[in-house]
N, C-alpha and C positions, 0 to 999 in steps of 0.2 A: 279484186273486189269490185262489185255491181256497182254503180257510180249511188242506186239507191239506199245500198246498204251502206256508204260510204257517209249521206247524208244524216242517216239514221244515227252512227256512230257520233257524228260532227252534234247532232242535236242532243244525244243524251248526254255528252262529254259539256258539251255547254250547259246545259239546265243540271249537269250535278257539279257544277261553280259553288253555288248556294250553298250545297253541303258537300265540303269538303272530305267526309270522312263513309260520303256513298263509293259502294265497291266499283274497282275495274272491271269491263267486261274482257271475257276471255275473248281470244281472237275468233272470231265466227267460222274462218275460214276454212279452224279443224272438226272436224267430225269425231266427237267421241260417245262413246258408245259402252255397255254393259252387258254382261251374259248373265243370265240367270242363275250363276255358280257365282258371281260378285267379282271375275276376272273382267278388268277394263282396257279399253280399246282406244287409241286416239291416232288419228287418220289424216294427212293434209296432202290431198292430189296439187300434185307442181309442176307444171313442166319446166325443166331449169336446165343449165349447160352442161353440167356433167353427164348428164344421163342416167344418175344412178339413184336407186332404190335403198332408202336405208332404213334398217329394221333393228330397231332397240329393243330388247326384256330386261324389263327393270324390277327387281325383288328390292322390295325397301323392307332391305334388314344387309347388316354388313358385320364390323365387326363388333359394333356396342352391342350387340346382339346375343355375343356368343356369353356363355359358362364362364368363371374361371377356367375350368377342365374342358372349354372349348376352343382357346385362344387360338387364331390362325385357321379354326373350320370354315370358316366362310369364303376365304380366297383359294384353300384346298377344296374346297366344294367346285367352285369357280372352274381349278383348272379338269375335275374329275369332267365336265360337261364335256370337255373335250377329249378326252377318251373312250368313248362310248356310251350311246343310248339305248335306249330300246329299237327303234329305224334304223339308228347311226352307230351299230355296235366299229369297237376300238376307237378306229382314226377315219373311219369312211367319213367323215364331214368337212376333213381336211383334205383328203385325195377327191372328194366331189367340187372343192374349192381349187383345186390346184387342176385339175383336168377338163376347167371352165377357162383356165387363165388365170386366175385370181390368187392371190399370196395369202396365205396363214400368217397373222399379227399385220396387217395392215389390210384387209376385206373381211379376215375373222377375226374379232380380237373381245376383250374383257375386261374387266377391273375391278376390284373391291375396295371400298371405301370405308369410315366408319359406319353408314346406315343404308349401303345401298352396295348392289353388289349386277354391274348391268353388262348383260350380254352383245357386242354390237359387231353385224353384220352389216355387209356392204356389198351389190350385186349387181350389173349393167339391167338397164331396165329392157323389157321387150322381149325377157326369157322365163316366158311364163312355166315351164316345166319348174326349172332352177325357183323361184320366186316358192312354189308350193312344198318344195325338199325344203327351202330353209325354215317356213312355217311350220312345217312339220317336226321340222329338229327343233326351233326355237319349243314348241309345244311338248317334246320330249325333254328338254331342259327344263320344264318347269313339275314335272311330276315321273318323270322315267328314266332319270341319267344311272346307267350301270354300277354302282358300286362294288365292285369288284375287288376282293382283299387281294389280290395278285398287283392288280392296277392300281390301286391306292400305296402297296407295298411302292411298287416304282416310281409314283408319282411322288411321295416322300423329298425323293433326293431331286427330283427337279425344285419342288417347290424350297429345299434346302437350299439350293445352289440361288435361288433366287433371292434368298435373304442373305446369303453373302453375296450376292452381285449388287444389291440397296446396301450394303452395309455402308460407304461411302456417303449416302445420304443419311443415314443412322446417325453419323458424327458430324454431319452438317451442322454448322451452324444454326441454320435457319429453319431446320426441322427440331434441333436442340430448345428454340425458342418458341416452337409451337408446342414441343412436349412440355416444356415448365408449363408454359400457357396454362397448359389442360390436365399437368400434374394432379393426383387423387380422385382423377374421372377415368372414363374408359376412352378419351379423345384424346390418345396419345399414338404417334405416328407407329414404332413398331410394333402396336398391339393388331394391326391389323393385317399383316404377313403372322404373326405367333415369330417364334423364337426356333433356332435348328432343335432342342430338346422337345417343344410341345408340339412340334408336326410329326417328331420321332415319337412323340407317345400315343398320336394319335390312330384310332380306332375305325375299324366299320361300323359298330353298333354306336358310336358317338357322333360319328359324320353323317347316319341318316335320323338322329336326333335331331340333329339343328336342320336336317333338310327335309325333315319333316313337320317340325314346327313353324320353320320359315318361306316354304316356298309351296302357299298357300290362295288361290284363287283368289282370295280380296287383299291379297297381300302382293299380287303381282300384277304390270302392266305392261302392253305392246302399245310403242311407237313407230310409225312406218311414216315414211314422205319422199316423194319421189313421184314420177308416172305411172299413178298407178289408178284404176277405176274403182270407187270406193264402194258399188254391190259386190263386187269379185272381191273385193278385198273383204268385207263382209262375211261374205260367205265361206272364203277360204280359212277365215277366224271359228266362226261357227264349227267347221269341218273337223280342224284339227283340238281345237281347245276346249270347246264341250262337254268333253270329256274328263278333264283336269275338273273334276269337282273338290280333294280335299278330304279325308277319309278320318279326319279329325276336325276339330275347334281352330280356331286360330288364334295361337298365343297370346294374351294381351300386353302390349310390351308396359315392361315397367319404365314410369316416368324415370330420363334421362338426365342424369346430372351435368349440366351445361357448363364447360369452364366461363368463372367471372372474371374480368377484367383483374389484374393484377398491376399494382403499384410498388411492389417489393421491385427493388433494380435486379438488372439479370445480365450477367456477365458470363463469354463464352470464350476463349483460346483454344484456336483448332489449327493443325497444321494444314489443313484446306480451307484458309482465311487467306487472301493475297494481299488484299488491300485492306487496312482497317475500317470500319465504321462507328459511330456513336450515334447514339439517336434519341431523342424524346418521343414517348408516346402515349399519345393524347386515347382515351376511350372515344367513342362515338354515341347515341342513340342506338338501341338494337335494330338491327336489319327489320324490316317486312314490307313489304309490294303487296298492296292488297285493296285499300284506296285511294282517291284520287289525291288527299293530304299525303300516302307514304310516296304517291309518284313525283308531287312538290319537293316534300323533305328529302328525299335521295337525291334530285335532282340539285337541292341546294348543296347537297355537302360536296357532293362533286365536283361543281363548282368553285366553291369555297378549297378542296385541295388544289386546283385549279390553277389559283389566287395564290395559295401558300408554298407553289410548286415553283411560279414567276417569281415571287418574292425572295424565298433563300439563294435561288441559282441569283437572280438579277445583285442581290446583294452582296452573294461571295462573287461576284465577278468585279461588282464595282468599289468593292473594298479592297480587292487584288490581297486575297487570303491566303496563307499556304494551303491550301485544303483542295482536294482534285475535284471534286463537284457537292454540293447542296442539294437537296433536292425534297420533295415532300412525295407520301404515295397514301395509299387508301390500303390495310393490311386485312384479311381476313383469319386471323390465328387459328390455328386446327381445320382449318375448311369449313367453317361452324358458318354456315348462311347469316345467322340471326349475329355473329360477331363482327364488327369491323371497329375499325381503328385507322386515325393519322399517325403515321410515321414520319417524323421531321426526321432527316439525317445529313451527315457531314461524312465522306470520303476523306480518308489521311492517312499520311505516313506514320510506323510505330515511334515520334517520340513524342516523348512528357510531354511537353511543350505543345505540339501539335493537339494531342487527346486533350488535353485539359482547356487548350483555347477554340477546339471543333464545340466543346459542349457549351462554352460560355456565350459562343457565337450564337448557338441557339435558342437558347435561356433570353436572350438579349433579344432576337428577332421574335421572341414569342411574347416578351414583355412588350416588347413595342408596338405587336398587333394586338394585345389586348389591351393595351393602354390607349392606341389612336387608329388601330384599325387600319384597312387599307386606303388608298388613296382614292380619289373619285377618279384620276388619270387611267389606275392599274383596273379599276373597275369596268370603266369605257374600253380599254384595251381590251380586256377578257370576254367583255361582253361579245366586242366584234369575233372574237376568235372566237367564241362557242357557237355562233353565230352561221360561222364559215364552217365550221366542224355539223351542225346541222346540218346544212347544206348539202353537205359531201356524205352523211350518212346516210341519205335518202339514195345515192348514187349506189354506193355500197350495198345495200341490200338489193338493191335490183341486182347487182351480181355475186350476190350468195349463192352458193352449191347448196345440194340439198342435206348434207351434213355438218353444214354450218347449221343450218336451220334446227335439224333436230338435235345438235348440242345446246341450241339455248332454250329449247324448249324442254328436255331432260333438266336444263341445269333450274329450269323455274318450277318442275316437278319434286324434282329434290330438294328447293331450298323453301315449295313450298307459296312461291308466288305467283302471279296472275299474270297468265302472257299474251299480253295486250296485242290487237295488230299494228302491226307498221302505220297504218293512217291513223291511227291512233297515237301511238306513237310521235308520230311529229306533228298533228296538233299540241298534245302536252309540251313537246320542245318550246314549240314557238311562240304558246301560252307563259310559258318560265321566261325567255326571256322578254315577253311584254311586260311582266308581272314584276320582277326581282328588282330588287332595291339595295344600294350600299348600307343602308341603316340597319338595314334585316342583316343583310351580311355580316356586318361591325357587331353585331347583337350575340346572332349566335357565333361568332369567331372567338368573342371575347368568356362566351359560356364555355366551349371547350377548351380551350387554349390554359387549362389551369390542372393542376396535382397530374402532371407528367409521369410515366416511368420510364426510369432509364436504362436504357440496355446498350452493350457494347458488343462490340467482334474481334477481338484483338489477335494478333497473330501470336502462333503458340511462342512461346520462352521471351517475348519481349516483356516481359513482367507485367503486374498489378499493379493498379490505384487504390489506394483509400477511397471506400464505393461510400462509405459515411458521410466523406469530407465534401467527397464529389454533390451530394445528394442535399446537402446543406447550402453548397454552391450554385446550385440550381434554384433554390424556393428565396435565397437571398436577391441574387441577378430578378427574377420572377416578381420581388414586393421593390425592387430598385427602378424608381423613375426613368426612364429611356429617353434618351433624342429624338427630335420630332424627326418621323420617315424623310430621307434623302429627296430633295427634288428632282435630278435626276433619276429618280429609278425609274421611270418608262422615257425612252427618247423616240420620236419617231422613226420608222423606217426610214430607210433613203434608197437610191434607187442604187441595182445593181453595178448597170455599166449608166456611166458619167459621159462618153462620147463613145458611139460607133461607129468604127473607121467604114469605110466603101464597102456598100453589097458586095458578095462573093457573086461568080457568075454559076451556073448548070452550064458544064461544056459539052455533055452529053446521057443522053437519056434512050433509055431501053425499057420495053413489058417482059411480065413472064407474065401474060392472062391465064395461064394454067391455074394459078396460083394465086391471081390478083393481086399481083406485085408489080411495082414502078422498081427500077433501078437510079439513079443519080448519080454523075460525078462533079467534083467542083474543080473550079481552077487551082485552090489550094489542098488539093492530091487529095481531101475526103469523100469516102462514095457512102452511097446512102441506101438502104432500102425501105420500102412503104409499100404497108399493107393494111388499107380501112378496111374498119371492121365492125360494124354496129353492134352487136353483141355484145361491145363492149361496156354499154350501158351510160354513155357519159364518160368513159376513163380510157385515158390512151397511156400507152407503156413505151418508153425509150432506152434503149441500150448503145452507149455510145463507146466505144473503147478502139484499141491501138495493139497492135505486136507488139515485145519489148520488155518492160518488166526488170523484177530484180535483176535477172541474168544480162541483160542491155548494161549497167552500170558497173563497175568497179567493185570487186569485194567489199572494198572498206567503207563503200557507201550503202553498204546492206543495212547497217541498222539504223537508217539515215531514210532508205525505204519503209520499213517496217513502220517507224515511228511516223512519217509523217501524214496519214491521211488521221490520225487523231489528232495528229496537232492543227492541221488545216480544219478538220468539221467543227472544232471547240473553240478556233481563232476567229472566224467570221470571216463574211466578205469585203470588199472596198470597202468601207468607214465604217462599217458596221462592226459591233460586238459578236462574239459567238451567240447570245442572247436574243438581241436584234435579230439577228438573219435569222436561228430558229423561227422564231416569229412571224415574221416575213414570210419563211417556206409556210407556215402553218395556214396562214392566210388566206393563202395562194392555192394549199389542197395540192400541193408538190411534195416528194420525197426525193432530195438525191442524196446517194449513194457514193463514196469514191471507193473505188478498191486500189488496191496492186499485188498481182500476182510472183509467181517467179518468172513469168512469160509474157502477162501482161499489164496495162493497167488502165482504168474507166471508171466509169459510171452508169449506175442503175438506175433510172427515173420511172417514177408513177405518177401521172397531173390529172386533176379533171379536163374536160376537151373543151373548156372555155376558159383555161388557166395555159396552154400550151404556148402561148408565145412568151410567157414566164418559165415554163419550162426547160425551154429554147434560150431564152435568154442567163437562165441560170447557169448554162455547160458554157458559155461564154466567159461567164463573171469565175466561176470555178475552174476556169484554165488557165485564166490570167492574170483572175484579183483576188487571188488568195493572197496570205498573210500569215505572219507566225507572231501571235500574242506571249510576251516574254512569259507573263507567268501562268501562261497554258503550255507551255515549252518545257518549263520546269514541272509541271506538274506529270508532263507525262514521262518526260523522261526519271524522275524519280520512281514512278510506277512500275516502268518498265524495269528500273533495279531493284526493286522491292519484289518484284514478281520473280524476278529472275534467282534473286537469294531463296525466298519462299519456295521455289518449286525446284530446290537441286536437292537431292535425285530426282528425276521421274525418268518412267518406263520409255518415255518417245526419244530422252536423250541419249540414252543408253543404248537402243538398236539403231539410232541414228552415227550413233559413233562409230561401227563396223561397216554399218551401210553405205557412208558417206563422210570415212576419214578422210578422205583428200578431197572434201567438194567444199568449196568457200561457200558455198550457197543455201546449204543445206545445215540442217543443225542445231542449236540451239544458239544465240549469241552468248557470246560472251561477258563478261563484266567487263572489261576491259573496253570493248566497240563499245558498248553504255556508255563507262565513264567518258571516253573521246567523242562522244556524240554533241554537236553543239548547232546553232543555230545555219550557219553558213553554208554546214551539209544538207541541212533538210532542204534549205533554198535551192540548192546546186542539182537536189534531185528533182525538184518538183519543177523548177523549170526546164532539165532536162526530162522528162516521161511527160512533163502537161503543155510548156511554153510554146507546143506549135503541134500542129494540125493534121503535117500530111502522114498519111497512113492509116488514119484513124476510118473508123467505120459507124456510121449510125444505121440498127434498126428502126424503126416506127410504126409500130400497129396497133391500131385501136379504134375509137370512135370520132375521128378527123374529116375533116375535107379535104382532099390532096390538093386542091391549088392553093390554098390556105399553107398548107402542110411547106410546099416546094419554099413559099415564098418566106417562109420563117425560118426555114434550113438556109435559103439564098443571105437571108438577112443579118443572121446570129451566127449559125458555122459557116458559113461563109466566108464573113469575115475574119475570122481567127486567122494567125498567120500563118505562111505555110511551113518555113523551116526545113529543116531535113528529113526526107522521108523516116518514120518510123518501121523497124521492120524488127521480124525475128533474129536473136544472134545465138547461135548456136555453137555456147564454150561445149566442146567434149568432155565430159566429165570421168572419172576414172568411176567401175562398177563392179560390185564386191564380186565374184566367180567362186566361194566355197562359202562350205555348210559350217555355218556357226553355231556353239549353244553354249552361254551362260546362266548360269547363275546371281541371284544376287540377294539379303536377305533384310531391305530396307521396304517393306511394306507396311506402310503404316495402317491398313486393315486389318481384323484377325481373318485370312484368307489366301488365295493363292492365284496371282496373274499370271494367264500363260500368255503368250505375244508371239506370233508366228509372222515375221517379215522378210517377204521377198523382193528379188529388186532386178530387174531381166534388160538388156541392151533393147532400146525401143528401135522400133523401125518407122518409115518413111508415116506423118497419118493419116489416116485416112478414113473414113465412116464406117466402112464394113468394119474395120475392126475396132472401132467406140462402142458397137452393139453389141462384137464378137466379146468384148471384155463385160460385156452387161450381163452377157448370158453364161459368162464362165463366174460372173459373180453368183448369180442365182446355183449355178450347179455345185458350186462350193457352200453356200449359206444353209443349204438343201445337205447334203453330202454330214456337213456337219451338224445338225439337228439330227436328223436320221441316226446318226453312229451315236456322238457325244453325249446328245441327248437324252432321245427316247429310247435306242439301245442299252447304254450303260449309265443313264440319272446323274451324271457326272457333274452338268451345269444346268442352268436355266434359259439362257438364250447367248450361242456363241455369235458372234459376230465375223459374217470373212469378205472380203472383197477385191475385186481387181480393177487397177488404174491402168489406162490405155495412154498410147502415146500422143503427148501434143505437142505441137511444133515451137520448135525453141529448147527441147531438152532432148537428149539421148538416152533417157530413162524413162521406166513405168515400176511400177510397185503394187504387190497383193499384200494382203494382211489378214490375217487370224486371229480371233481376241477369245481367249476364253476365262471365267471368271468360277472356281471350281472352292472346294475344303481343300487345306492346306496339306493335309493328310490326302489326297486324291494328286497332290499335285504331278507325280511321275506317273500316274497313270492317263492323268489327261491328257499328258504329253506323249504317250507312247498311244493311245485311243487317234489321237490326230494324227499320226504320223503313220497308224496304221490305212485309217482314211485316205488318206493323201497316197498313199501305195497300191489302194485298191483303186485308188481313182486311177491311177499312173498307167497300172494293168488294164484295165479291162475300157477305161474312157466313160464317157457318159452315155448313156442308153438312148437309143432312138427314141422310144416313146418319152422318157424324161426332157429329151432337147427339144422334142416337139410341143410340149407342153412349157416349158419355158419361150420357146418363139413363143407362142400363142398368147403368152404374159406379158412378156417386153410389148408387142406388138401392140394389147390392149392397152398395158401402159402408156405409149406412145401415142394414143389416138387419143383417150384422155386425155395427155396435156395439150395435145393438139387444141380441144375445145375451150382453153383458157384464153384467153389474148396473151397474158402478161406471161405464161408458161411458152408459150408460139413464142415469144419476143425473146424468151433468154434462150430456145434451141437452133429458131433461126441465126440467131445473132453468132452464137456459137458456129454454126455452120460456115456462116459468113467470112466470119475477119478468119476462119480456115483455113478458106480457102476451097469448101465443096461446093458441090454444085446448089445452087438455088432451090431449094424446095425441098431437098435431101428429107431434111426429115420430118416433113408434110406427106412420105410415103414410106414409112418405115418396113409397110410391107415387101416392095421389092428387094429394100436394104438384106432383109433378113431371111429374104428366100434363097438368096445366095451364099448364106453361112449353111454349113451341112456338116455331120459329124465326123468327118477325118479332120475338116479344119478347126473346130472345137479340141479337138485330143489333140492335135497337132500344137496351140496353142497351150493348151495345158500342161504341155511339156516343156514349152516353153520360157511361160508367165510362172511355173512351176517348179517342176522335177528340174529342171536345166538353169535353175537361175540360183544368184546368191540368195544365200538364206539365213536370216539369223533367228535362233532358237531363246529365245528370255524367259525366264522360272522368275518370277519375283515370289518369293516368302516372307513373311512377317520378322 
């Protein structure tokens, strides 16, 4: 933005102080635009790091929209666009996308919602041919898509297949609670797929009904953002869409019946419940963004959940509750823009005891907030944090892609609000927190904070409460005088490390200038690499991790792995609370990360680049000064048995069992390893995989100083001890060698899982063949959409993929997932199996592997342009063991793969490996 228009924005944003309820302006920055047919345009030239061009059509109509007699038209409409237009007859818009490089469902993709139903493309910029094909197809989608009774016949059983692949979310809980929400309205979640019967009834002369009513010039609009020159783009609008006049009226839609906030309690038992919840929920003010009062008011509630989010967690921690976490969130039920809602809730195990004192806990800390409000401590706390959270968002936007950008400008088209600019934008911030007051907060906390409704999650067959008794209980606790707030509830940070032992030395140093890479080794066996990178906008990315892993440890201290980086993130560091340190990282504008794999185990950090010697110092304090808080110990380990009962059978146990009958490593745990799981193990692992140093690897790239950089590495990892090398250990595992196929008829969907698991002897790793398994992924994912698919309408979208060998295991694994009618199920399985033998015969086609390199390869250059993506490949590459820069040239990698070694592979990972075959049925 012009520094003048900048100005201009700063003076009217101030002179509309006075009144409050004068509108936002839109962001200047877009160019939007009208045809004389009333189809509108909105434009935002960007040059940003991806590269990429993104083009949204957006029809605002979805499924509230449709008939009785049209239920499910709208997302069948949806997928017809993709079978042919008038330009784009059948799939040619998919083979135009794929013989570009680009993948179908993540460069072409779609959605339908209740009132909008938006088409979104995704294209490398600088390929003006490419750029005018997809204008011209978006332009055929809005008034020329094929409806063809042959291709609607077929499409049928995809779009079936796809309502048994959501069926899972159908019985969600949380989709369950959006439907009562919206109960006797049309903003009920499976109304907007239809049902397997009303896509089966559906029609040609019905389907261009609603696609002729609804997909009308002033009824439809293009967004584009990305590199692009806004007369060409212009023009290129005019060209193709001028034409979309509309050959009818457009519908007036009938005023919509808006689910109202609901007070009745609403209880759910689902056998995909793991952990229980209870919750109070409070209504809000209706949503709108439109003033500079709705930009104050939003910003106050947000805050305020903020407030209410620190308070439950800081209280169930410092009352040491049975309960696995508190938490507060901001809900939007049905996706309804204009509805939000606080959700208080409580995390617990299914008994009496626990539900009935999670609710009272609540009831209690909500009486106490309307009674005395929050503290002026928790106030100044919060303020700072949103504060620091400002701060770091101005960082953030500067490295938005340009599909962040036009998701939030879609999502303020659709909900309807003003999408202010960024400078804009953080004026208001900074204005809020000049402006806000605990009195104001105390005021409206205490206005919402009353006639609750209660809803529950309980897991299926643990029985019912008395929802009455419960409900009585609540408005009683609610008019019950409270204790004055805790005075500890905010305690100050404190610092992480308390003394740091002797700088570590750099015993030697190396360039790769190719690359603009520094190498580092330290005296305590960690090497390091570093790569500044200003693009990064303010934000450096750190990947720190070690060989080792489950497989490094003893069977019996598997579940001893598994459980402890939860219990360490929720324990806290040196003196501090799991609460505290949250807080502290918040602060700070740091994320870490602990993982552990079967192979190995680290951490993942993001910091702003004037927070990095906290960053630095945090892999310190979390190698050394971790802690295990008793009853976060408890809490997890409970979860973990409660998950463990909840989820027996499932499908990954069951082909894990043939796959990996004799692997201790592998598998599901036990109840047994649970109940033996105690506090002395999780210690015994963590300071074996964290209590020392050498082996370990740090990347570093991002927006740094390297001498800066050297000397905070010399200073923090440095010092860590060094210990005994960490390396790969490589137990030989035994590996299934025949073809398996069960049966089994515990599916809790009315539908039919098919699971196709292979598992082949891994050889020595190496990169050519991390890529070779990328591209046999892609010609399997391919192979099966083609056959399963759009051949035989079988399913909706299968899923297959192949895992490559990493060091420290003697195995790799592919997989197949398809999610089909129950009634189809022996044929999906002989449809794959046919696939799979035609693949075996004849291998993958030249021009198909060439157009897959051509994918992998843009893929790869892509994440290239990210810092924090560059950080987890290099990193990866790194503690490998490949060469430096590997894959910063994915092109060479992959000019060396050619099609004997693909089919040679695939017979491999494949035809020649164990397999196990699972049918699950209802």
């Amino acid at each position: 933005m012009h520094l003048g228009l900048l100005l201009i924005v700063m003076v009217v944003s101030s002179n509309a102080r006075a009144d409050s309820n004068h509108l936002l302006p839109q962001d200047p920055a877009w160019i939007t635009g009208k045809l004389i047919t009333g189809f509108t345009y909105h434009i935002l030239p960007v040059d940003e790091q991806s590269d990429r061009i993104q083009l949204y059509l957006r029809i605002k109509a979805g499924s509230v929209q449709e008939t009785e007699q049209q239920q499910g038209y709208a997302h069948l409409l949806e997928h017809m666009a993709f079978n042919g237009t008038k330009n784009f007859p059948k799939n040619k818009i998919i083979r135009l996308f794929e013989q570009a490089g680009l993948v179908f469902g993540r460069d072409l993709n779609a959605f339908t919602s209740f009132d909008n139903t938006v088409y979104q493309l995704s294209i490398p910029e600088g390929n003006e041919l490419l750029l005018k094909q997809v204008l011209q197809y978006l332009a055929d989608i809005s008034y020329q898509i094929n409806l063809n009774q042959a291709e609607i016949t077929k499409e049928k059983g995809v779009v079936q297949g796809e309502i048994y692949a959501r069926a899972n979310l159908l019985d969600n809980p949380y989709i369950a609670y959006m439907d009562n929400f919206g109960e006797g309205t049309k903003y009920q979640y499976q109304k907007i797929v239809g049902t397997v019967n009303s896509i089966e009834k559906a029609t040609q002369t019905g389907l261009k009904a609603y696609y002729n009513s609804w997909y009308h010039p002033e009824n439809v609009e293009l967004l584009i953002v990305g590199n692009v020159k806004e007369n060409t783009s212009v023009q290129l609008i005019n060209e193709y869409f001028l034409a979309f006049k509309g050959d009818h009226q457009l519908q007036l839609k009938q005023p919509r019946r808006i689910p109202n906030f609901k007070q009745t309690p609403f209880t759910v038992a689902s056998p995909q419940i793991k952990v229980e919840t209870s919750s109070l929920v409070f209504n809000l003010p209706d949503y709108k963004y439109k003033t500079y009062h709705d930009d104050y008011k939003n910003r106050l509630i947000i805050f305020v959940n903020q407030l209410l989010n620190y308070r439950l967690t800081r209280s169930n921690e410092f009352k040491k509750t049975p309960y696995n976490h508190a938490f507060s969130y901001i809900g939007t039920p049905n996706d309804r823009g204009n509805k939000w809602v606080y959700s208080l809730g409580v995390n617990h195990d299914n008994s009496f005891n626990n539900r009935s004192g999670a609710i009272k806990f609540l009831a209690s800390e909500a009486a106490r907030l309307q009674q005395y409000g929050f503290t002026n401590e928790e106030f100044k706390q919060q303020k700072a944090l949103l504060a620091s959270q400002t701060k770091n968002a101005n960082i953030d936007y500067r490295n938005k892609k340009s599909v962040d950008i036009i998701n939030e400008a879609l999502n303020s088209l659709m909900h309807n609000k003003t999408n202010i600019s960024p400078s804009l934008n953080n004026i208001l911030a900074n204005e809020f927190l000049a402006k806000i007051r605990l009195d104001e907060i105390n005021n409206f906390t205490s206005e919402i904070l009353v006639k609750p409704q209660f809803s529950a999650f309980y897991t299926q067959g643990s029985g019912t409460q008395d929802t009455a008794k419960i409900i009585a209980g609540i408005q009683q606790t609610l008019l019950t005088k409270q204790s004055l707030p805790n005075d500890n509830l905010v305690i100050a940070s404190k610092a992480l490390i308390a003394n740091l032992p002797a700088v570590g030395k750099i015993v030697k140093s190396s360039e790769h200038p190719q690359y603009y890479m520094q190498e580092l080794h330290l005296d305590n066996g960690v090497a390091a690499l570093l790569q500044p990178d200003s693009s990064a906008n303010g934000k450096v990315y750190l990947e720190f991790s070690a060989p080792g892993g489950i497989t490094a440890l003893a069977p019996k201290s598997r579940a001893a792995a598994v459980a402890l980086t939860d219990i360490y993130l929720n324990s806290g560091l040196a003196e501090m609370t799991g609460q505290q340190t949250a807080q502290l990282f918040q602060l700070n504008n740091t994320q870490l990360t602990p993982y552990i794999s079967n192979t190995t185990q680290g951490f993942t950090i993001e910091t702003a680049a004037d927070k990095l010697e906290f960053a630095m110092s945090s892999i310190y304090a979390a190698m050394l000064n971790g802690k295990i808080d008793d009853t976060v110990f408890k809490h997890v380990k409970q979860s973990m048995i409660q998950w463990t009962r909840n989820n027996d059978p499932n499908f990954q146990s069951i082909t894990k069992g043939d796959l990996f009958s004799h692997n201790p490593y592998e598998g599901k745990l036990s109840l047994k390893q649970l109940y033996d799981l105690d506090k002395d193990k999780v210690e015994a692992v963590y300071k074996q995989l964290f209590g020392h140093a050498n082996g370990y690897k740090l990347t570093l790239i991002g927006d740094f100083e390297p001498l800066q950089a050297k000397a905070l590495i010399a200073k923090y990892i440095g010092s860590l001890p060094k210990g005994k090398k960490h390396q790969y250990t490589i137990k030989k595992q035994p590996v299934l060698n025949k073809k398996v196929s069960l049966k089994r008829e515990i599916n809790k969907l009315d539908r039919a899982d098919l699971v196709f698991d292979f598992i082949f002897e891994a050889t020595e790793p190496n990169i050519k063949d991390i890529y070779a398994s990328d591209l046999i992924s892609r010609v399997l994912q391919r192979k099966m959409v083609n056959n399963v698919r759009e051949e035989l309408s079988l399913t909706y979208s299968p899923n297959a993929w192949c895992g490559s060998a990493t060091p420290g295991s003697n195995y790799a694994r592919c997989q197949i997932n398809v999610v089909t009618d129950k009634k189809d199920a022996d044929k999906g399985v002989e449809a794959v199996e046919l696939a799979l033998k035609d693949l075996y015969q004849t291998g993958v086609s030249q021009s198909e592997l060439d157009e897959h390199k051509k994918a992998l390869v843009l893929a790869m250059l892509d994440n290239d342009k990210f810092p924090q993506q560059r950080a987890r490949f290099v990193h990866r590459d790194f503690i490998n063991g490949f060469p430096i820069g590997s894959v910063l040239e994915p092109q060479a990698v992959v000019d060396e793969i050619d099609k004997a070694y693909i089919d040679l592979l695939i017979n491999r990972y494949l035809k020649d490996a164990g397999q196990v075959t699972l049918t699950v049925l209802p």
